[in-house]
C-alpha positions as CSV (number, residue, x, y, z in Angstrom):
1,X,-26.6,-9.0,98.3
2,X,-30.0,-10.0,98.5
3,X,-31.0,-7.1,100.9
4,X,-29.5,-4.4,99.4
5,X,-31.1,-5.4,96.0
6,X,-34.3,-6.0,97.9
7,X,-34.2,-2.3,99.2
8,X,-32.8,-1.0,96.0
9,X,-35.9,-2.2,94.0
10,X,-38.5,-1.6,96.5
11,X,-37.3,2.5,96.9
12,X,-37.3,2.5,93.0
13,X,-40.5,0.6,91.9
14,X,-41.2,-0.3,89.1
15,X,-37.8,-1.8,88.7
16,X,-36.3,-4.7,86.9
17,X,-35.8,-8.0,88.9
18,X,-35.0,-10.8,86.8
19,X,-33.2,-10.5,83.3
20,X,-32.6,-13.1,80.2
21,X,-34.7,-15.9,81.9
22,X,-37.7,-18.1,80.3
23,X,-41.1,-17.5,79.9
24,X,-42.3,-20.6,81.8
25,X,-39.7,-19.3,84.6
26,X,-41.0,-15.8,84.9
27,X,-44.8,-16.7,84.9
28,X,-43.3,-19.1,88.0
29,X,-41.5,-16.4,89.7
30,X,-44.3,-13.8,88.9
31,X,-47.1,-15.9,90.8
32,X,-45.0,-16.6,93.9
33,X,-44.1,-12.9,94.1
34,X,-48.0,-12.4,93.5
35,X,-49.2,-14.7,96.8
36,X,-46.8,-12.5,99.0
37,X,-48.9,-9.0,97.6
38,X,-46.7,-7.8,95.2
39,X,-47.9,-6.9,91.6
40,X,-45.6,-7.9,88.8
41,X,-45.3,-7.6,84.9
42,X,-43.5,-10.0,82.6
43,X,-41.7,-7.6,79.8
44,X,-39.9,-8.9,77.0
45,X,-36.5,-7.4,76.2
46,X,-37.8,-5.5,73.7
47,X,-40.7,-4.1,75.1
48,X,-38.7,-0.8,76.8
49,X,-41.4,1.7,76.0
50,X,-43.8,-0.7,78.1
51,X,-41.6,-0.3,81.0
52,X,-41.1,3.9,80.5
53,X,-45.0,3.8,80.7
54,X,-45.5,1.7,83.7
55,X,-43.1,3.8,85.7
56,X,-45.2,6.8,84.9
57,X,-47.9,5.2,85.9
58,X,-46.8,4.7,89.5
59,X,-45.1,8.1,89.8
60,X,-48.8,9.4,88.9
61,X,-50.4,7.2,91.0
62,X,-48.0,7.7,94.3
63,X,-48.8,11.2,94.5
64,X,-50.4,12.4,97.8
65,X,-53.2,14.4,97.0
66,X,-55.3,16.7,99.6
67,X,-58.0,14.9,100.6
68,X,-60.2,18.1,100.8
69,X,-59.2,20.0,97.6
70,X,-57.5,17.4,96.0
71,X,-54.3,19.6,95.1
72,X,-50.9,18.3,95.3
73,X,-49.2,20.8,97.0
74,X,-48.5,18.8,100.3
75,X,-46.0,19.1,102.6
76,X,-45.3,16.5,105.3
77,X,-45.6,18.6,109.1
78,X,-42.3,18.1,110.6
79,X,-41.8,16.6,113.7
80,X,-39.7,19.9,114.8
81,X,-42.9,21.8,113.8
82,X,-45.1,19.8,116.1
83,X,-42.5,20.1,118.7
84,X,-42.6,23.6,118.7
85,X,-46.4,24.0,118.9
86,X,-46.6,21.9,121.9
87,X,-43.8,24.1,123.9
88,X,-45.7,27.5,122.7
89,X,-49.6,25.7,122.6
90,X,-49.3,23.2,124.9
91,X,-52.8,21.7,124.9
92,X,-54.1,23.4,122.1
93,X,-51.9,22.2,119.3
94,X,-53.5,18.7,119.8
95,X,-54.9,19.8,116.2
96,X,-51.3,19.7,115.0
97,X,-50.2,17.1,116.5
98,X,-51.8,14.0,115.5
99,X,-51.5,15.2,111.7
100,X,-49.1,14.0,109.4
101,X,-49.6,16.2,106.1
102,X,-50.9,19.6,105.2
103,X,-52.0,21.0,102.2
104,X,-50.4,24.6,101.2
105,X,-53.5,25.6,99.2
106,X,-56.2,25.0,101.8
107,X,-54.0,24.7,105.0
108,X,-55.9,21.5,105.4
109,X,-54.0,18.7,107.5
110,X,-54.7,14.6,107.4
C-alpha cells in the first residue's frame, strides 16, 4: 500500500498526502518530509483554491523549455531515432547521440 501510494503521489505532484489530521501533527510530518528534500504545504480543508493554484504552478514550472530559444516545443529524441542514425551515420551522428531533447523551432538538441 505504501508503495503504490508513494508512486501515485510522486507521478501526480502536487498531491494530497495526509487528510483530517492536526495542525501540530502536520507541521511534524511536514519537517520530516522537508530533511529528506521534499517541499510541502500545510492546507486547510477549506483552502481548495490554494491547492488548484499550486498545481498550476508546478505544471508551469515543469515545462522543458529550449535552452537556446526558450520555446516549448520539445520533443524527447527517441532511442529508435538514435539507433537509426548510427546504422546510416555511423560516426557522424555522435551529434545525435549523446542528446536527449530537441527543439522543433530551432532544431536545437540538449
Amino acid at each position: 500500500m505504501w508503495i503504490s501510494g508513494s508512486k501515485k503521489s510522486t507521478d501526480n505532484t502536487p498531491s494530497i498526502i495526509l487528510n483530517d489530521i492536526t495542525l501540530s501533527k502536520a507541521e511534524s510530518i511536514k519537517k520530516s518530509f522537508e530533511e529528506l528534500g521534499a517541499k510541502m504545504l500545510i492546507v486547510s480543508a477549506d483552502d481548495t483554491k490554494n491547492m488548484e493554484r499550486v498545481k498550476s504552478d508546478v505544471k508551469t514550472k515543469n515545462k522543458i523549455n529550449c535552452p537556446n530559444c526558450k520555446s516549448e516545443k520539445v520533443h524527447k529524441i527517441s532511442g529508435l531515432s538514435k539507433a537509426g542514425s548510427a546504422v546510416l551515420f555511423g560516426v557522424f551522428s555522435i551529434g545525435k547521440l549523446n542528446k536527449t531533447y530537441e527543439c522543433d523551432d530551432c532544431r536545437y538538441r540538449w
